[in-house]
PQR file of N, CA, C, O and H, with PARSE charges and radii, in Angstrom:
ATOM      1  N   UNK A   1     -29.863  80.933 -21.430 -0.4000 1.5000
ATOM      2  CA  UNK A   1     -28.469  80.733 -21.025 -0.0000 2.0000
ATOM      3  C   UNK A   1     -27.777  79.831 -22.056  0.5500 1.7000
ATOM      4  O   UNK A   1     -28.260  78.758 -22.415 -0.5500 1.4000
ATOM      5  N   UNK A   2     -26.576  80.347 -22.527 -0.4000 1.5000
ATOM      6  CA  UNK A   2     -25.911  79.587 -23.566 -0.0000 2.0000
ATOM      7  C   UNK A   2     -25.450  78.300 -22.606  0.5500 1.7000
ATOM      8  O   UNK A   2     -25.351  78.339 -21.380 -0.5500 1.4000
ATOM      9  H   UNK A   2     -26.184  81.219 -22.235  0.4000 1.0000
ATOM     10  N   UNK A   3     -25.158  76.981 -23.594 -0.4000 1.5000
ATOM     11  CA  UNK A   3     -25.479  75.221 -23.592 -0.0000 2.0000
ATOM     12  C   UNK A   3     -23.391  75.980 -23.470  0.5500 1.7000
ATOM     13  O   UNK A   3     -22.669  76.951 -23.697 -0.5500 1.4000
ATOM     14  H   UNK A   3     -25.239  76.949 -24.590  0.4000 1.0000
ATOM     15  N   UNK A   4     -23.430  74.708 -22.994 -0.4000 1.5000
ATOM     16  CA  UNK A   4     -21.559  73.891 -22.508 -0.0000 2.0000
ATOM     17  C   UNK A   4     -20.887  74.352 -23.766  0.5500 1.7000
ATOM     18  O   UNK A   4     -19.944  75.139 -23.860 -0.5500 1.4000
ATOM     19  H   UNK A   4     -24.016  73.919 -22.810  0.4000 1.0000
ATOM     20  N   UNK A   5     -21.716  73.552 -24.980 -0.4000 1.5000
ATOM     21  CA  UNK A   5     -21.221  73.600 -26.262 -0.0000 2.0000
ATOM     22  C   UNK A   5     -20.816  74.792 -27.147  0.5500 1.7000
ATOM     23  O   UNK A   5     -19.921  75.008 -27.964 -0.5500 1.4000
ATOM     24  H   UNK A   5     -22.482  72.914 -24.904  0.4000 1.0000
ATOM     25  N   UNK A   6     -21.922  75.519 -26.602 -0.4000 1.5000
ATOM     26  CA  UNK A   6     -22.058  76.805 -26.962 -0.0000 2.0000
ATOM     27  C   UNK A   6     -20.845  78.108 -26.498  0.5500 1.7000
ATOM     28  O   UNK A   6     -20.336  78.960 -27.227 -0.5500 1.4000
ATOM     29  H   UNK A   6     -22.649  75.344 -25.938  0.4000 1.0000
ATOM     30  N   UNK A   7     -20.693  77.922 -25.383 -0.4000 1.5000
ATOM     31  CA  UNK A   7     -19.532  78.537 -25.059 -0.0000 2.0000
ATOM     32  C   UNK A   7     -18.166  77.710 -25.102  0.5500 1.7000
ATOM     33  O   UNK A   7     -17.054  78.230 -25.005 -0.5500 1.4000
ATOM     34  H   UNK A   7     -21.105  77.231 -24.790  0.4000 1.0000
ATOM     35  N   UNK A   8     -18.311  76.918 -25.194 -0.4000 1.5000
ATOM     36  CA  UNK A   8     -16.906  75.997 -25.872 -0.0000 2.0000
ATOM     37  C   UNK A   8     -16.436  76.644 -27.439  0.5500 1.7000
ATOM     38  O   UNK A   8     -15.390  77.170 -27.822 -0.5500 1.4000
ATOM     39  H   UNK A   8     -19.214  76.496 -25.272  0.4000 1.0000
ATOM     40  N   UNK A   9     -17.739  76.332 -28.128 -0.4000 1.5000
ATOM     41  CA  UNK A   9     -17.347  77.197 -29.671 -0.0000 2.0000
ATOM     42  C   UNK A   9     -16.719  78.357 -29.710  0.5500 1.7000
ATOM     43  O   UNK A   9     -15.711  78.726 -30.312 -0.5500 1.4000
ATOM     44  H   UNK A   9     -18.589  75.905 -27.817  0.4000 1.0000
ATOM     45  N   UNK A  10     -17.795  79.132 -28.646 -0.4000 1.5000
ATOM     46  CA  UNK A  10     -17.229  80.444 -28.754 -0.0000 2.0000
ATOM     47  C   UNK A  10     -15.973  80.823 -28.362  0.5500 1.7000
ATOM     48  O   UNK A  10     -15.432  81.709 -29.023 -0.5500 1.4000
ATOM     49  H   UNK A  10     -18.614  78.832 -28.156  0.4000 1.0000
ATOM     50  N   UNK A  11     -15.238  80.222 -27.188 -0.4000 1.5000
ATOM     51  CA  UNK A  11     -14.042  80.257 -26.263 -0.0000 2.0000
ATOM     52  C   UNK A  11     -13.250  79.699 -27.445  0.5500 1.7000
ATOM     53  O   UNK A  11     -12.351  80.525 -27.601 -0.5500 1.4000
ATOM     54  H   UNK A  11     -15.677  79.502 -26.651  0.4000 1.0000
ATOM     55  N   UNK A  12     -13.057  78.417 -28.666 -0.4000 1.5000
ATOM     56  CA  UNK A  12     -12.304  78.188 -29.827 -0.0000 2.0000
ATOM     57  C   UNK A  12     -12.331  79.655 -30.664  0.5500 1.7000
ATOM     58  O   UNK A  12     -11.261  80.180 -30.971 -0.5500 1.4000
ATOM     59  H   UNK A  12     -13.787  77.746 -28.539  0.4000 1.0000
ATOM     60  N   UNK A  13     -13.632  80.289 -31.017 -0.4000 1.5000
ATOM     61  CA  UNK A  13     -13.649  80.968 -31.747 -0.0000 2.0000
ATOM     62  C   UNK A  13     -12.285  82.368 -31.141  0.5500 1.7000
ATOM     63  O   UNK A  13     -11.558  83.067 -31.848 -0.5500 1.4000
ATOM     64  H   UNK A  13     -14.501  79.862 -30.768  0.4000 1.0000
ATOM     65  N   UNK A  14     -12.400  82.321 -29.672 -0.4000 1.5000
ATOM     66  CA  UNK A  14     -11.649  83.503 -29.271 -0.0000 2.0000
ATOM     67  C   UNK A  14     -10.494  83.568 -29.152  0.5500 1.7000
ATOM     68  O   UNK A  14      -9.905  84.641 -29.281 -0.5500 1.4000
ATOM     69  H   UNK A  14     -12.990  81.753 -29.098  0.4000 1.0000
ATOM     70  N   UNK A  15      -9.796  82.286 -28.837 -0.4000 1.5000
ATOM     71  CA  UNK A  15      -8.599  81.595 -29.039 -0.0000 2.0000
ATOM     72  C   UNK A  15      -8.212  81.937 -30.613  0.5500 1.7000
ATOM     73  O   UNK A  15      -7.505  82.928 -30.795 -0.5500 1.4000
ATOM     74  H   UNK A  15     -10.274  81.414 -28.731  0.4000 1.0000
ATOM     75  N   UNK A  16      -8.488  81.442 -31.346 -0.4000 1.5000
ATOM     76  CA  UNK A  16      -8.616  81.557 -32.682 -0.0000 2.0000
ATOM     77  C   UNK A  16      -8.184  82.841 -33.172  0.5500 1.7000
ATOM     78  O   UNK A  16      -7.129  83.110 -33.747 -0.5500 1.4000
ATOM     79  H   UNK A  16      -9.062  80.637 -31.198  0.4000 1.0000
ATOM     80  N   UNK A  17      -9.375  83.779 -32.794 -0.4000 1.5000
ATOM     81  CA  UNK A  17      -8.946  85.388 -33.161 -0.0000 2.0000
ATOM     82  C   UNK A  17      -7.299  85.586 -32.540  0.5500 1.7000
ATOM     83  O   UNK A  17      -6.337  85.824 -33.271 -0.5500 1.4000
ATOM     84  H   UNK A  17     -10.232  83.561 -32.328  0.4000 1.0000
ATOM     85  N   UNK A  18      -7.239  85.462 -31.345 -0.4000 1.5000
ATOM     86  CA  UNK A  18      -6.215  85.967 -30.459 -0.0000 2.0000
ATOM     87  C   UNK A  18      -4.942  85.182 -31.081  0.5500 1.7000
ATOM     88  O   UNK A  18      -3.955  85.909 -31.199 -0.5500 1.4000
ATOM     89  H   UNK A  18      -8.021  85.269 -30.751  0.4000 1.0000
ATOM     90  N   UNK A  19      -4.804  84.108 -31.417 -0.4000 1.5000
ATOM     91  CA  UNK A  19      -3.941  83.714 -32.394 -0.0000 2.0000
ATOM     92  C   UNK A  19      -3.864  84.201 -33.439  0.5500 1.7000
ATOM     93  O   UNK A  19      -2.715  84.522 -33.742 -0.5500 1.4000
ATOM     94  H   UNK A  19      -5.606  83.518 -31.320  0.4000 1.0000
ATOM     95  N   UNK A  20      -4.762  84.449 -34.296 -0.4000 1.5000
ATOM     96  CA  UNK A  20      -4.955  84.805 -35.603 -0.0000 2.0000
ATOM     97  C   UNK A  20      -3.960  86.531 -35.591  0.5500 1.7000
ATOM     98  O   UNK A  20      -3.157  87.035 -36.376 -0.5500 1.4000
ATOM     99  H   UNK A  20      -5.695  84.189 -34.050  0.4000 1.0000
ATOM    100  N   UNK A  21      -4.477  86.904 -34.460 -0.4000 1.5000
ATOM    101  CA  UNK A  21      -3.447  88.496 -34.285 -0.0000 2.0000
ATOM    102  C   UNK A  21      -2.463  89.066 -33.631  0.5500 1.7000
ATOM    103  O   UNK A  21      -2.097  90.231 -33.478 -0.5500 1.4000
ATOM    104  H   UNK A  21      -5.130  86.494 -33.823  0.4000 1.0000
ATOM    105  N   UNK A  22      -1.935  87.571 -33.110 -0.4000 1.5000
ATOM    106  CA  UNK A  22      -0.655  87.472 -32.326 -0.0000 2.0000
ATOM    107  C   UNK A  22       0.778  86.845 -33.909  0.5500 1.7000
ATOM    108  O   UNK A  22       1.993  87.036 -33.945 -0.5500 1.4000
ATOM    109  H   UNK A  22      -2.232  86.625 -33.235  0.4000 1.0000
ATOM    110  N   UNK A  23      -0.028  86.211 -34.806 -0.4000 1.5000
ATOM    111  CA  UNK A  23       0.615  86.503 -35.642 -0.0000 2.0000
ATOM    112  C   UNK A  23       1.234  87.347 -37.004  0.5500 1.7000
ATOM    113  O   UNK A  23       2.169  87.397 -37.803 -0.5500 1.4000
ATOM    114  H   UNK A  23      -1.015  86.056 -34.777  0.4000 1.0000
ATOM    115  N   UNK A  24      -0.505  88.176 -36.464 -0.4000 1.5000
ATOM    116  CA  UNK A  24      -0.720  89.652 -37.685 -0.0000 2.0000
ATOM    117  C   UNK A  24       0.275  90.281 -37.391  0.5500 1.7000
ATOM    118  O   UNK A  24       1.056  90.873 -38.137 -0.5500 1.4000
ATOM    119  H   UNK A  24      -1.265  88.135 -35.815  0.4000 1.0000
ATOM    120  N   UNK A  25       0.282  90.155 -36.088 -0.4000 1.5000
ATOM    121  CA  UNK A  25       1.542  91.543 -35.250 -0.0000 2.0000
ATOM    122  C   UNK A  25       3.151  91.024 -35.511  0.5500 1.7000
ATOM    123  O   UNK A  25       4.005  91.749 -36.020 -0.5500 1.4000
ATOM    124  H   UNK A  25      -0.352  89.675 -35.482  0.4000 1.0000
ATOM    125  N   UNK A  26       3.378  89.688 -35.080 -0.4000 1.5000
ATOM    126  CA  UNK A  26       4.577  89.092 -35.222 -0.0000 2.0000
ATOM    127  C   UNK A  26       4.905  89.673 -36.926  0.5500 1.7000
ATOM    128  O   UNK A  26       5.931  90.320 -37.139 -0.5500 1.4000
ATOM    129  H   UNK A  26       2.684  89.098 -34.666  0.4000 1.0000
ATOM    130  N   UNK A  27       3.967  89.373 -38.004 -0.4000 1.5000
ATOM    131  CA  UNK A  27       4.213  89.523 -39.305 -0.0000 2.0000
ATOM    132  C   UNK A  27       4.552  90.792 -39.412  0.5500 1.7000
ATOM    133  O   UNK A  27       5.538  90.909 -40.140 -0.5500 1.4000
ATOM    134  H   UNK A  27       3.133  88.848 -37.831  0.4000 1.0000
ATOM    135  N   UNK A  28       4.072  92.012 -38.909 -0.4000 1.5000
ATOM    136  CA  UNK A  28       4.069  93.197 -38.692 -0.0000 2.0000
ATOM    137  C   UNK A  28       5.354  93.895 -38.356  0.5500 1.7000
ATOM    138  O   UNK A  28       5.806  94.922 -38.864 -0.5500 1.4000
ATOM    139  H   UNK A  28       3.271  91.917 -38.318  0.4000 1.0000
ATOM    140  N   UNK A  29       5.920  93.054 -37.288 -0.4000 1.5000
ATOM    141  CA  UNK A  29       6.947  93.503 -36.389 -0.0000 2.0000
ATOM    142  C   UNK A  29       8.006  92.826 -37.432  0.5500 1.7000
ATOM    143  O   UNK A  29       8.931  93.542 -37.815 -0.5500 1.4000
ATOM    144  H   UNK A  29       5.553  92.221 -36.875  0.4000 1.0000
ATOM    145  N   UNK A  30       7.945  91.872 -37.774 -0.4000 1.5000
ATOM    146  CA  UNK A  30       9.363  91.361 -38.790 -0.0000 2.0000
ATOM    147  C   UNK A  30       9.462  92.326 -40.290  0.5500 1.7000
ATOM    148  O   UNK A  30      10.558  92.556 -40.801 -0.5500 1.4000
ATOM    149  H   UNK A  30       7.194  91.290 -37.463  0.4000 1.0000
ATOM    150  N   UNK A  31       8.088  92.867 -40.923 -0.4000 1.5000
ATOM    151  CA  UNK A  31       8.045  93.709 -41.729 -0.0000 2.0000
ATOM    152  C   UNK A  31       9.016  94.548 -41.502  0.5500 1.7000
ATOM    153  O   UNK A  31      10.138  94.506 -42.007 -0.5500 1.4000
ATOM    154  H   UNK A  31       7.198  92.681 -40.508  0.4000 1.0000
ATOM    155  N   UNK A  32       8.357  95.796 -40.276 -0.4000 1.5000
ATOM    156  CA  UNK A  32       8.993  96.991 -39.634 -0.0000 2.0000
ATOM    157  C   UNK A  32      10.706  96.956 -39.292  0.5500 1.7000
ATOM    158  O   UNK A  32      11.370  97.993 -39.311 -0.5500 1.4000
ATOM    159  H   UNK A  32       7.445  95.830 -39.866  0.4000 1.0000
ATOM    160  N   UNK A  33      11.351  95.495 -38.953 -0.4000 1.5000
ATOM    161  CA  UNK A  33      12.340  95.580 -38.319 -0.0000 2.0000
ATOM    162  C   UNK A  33      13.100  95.332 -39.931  0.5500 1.7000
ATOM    163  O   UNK A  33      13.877  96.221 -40.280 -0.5500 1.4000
ATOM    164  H   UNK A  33      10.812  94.653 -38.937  0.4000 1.0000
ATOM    165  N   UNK A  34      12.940  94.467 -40.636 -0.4000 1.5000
ATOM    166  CA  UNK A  34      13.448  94.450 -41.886 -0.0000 2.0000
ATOM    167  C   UNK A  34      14.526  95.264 -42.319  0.5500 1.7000
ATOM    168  O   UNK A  34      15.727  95.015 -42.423 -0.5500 1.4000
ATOM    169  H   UNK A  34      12.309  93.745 -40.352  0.4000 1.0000
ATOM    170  N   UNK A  35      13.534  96.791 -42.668 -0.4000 1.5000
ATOM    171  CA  UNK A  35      14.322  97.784 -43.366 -0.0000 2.0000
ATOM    172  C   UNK A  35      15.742  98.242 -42.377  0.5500 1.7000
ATOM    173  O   UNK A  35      16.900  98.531 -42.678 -0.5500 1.4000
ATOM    174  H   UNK A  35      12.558  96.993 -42.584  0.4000 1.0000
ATOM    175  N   UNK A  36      14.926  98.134 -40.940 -0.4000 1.5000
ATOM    176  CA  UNK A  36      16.178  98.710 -39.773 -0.0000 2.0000
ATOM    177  C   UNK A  36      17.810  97.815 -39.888  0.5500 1.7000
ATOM    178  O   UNK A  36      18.888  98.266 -39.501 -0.5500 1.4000
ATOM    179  H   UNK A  36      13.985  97.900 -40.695  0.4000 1.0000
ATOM    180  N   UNK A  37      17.610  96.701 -40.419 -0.4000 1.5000
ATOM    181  CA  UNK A  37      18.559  95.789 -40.535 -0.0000 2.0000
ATOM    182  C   UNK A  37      19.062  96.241 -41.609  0.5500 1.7000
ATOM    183  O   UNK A  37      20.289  96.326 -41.553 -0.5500 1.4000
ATOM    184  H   UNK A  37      16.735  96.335 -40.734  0.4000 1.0000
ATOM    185  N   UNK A  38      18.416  96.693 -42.949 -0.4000 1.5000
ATOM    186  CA  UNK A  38      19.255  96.662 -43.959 -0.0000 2.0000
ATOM    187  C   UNK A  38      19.951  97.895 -43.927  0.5500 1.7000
ATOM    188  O   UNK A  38      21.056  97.987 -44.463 -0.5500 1.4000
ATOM    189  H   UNK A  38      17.420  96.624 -42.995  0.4000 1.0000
ATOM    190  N   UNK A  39      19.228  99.184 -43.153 -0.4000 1.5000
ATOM    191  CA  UNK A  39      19.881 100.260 -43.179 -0.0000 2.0000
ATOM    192  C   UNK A  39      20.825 100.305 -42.086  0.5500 1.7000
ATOM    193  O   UNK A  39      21.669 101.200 -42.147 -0.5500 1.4000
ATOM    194  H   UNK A  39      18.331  99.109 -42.719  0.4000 1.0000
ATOM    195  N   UNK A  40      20.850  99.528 -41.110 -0.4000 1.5000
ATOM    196  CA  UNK A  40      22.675  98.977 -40.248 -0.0000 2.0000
ATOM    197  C   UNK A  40      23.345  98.346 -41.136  0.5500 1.7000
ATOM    198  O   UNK A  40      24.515  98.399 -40.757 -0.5500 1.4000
ATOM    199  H   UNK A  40      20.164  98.801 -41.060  0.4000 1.0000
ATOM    200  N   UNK A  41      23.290  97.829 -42.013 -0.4000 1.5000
ATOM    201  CA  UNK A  41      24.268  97.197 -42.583 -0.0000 2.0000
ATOM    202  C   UNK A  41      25.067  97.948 -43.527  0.5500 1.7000
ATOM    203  O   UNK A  41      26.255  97.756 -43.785 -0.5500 1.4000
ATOM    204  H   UNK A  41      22.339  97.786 -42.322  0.4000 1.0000
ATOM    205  N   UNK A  42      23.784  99.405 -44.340 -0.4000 1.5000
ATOM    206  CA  UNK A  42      24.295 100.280 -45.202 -0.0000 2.0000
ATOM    207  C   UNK A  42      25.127 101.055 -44.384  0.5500 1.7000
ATOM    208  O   UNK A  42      26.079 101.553 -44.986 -0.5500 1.4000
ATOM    209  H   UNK A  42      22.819  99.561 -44.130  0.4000 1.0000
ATOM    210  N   UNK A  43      25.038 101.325 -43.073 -0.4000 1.5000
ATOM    211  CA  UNK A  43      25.742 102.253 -42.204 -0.0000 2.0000
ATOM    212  C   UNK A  43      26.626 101.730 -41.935  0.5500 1.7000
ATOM    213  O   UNK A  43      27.181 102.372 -41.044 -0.5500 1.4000
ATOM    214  H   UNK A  43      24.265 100.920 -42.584  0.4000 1.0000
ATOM    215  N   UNK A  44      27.415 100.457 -42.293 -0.4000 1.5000
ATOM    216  CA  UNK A  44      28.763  99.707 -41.551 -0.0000 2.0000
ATOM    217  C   UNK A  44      29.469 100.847 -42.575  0.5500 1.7000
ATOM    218  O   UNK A  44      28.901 101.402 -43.515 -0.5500 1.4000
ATOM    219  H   UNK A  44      26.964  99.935 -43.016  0.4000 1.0000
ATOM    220  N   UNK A  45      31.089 101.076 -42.064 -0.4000 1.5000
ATOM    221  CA  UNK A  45      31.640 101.775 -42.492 -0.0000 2.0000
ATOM    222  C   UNK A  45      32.596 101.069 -43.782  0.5500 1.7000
ATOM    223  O   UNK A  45      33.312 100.170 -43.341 -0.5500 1.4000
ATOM    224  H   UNK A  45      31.551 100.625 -41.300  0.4000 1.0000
ATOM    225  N   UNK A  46      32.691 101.214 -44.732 -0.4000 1.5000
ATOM    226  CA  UNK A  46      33.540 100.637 -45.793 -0.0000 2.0000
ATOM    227  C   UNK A  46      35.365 100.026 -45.554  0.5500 1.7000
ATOM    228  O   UNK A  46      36.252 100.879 -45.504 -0.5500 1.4000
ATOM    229  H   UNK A  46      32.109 101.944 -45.091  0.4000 1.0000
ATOM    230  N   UNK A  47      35.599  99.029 -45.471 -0.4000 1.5000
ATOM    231  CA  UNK A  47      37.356  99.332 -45.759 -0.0000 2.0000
ATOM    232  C   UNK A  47      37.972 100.212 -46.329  0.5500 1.7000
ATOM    233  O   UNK A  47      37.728 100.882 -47.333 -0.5500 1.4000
ATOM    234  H   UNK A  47      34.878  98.337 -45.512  0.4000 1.0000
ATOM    235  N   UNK A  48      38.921 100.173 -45.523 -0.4000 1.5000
ATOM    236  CA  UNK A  48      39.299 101.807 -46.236 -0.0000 2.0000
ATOM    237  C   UNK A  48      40.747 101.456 -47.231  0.5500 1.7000
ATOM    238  O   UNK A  48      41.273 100.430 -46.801 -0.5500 1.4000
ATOM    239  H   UNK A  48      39.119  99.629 -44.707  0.4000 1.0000
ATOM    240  N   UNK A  49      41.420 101.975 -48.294 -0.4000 1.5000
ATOM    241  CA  UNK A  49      41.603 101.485 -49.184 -0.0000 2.0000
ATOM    242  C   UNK A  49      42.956 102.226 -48.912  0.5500 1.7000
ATOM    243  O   UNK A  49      43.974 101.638 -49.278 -0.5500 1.4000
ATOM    244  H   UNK A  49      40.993 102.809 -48.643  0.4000 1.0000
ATOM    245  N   UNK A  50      43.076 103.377 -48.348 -0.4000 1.5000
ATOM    246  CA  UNK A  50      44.734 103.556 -47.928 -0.0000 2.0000
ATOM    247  C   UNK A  50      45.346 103.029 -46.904  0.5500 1.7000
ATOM    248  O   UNK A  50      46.340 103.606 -46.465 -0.5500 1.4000
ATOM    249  H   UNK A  50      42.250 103.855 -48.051  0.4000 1.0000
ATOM    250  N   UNK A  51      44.846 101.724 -46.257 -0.4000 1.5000
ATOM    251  CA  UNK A  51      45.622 101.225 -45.800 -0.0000 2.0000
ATOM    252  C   UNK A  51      46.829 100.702 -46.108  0.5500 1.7000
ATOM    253  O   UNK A  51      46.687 100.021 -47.124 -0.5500 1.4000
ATOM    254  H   UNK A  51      44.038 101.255 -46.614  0.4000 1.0000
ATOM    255  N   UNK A  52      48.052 100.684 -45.693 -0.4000 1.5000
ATOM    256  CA  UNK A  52      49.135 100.006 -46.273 -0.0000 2.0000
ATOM    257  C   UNK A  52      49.493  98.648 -45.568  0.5500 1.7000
ATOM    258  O   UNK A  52      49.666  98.618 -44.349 -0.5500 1.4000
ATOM    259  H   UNK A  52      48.167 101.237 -44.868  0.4000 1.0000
ATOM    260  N   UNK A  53      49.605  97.495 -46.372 -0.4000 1.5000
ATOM    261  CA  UNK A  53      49.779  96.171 -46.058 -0.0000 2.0000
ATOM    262  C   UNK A  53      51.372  95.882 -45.623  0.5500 1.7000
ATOM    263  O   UNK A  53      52.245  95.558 -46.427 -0.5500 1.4000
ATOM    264  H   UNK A  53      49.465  97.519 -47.362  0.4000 1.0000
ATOM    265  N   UNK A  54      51.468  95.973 -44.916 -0.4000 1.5000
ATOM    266  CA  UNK A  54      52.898  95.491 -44.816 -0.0000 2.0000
ATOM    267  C   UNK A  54      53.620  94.404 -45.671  0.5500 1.7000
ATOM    268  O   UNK A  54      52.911  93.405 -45.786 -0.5500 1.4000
ATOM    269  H   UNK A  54      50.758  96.237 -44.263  0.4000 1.0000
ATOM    270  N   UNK A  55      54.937  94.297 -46.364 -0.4000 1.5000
ATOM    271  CA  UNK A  55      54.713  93.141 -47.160 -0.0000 2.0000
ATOM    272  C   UNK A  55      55.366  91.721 -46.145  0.5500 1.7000
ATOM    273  O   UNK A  55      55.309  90.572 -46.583 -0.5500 1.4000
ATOM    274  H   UNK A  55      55.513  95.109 -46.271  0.4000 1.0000
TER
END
């Protein structure tokens, strides 16, 4: 039967992982969303240039 200590390590060690891939994913997800942002911004529609200004 694994010692106190022994499953203490291991329970850090699992913590550890589970952090370790809660930020793989976060890194992941800011990657993926990236491009979606830049291609809304390419999709805003331009000013349009025949407008007339009143003087």
């Amino acid at each position: 039967m694994a010692s106190e200590v022994e499953v203490a390590a291991a329970a850090e060690d699992l913590v550890s992982a589970v952090e370790s891939a809660v930020r793989a994913a976060a890194e992941q997800q800011a990657v993926v969303a990236t491009p979606d942002v830049a291609e809304e911004v390419s999709e805003t529609p331009e000013p349009s240039t025949d407008v007339q200004q009143e003087p």
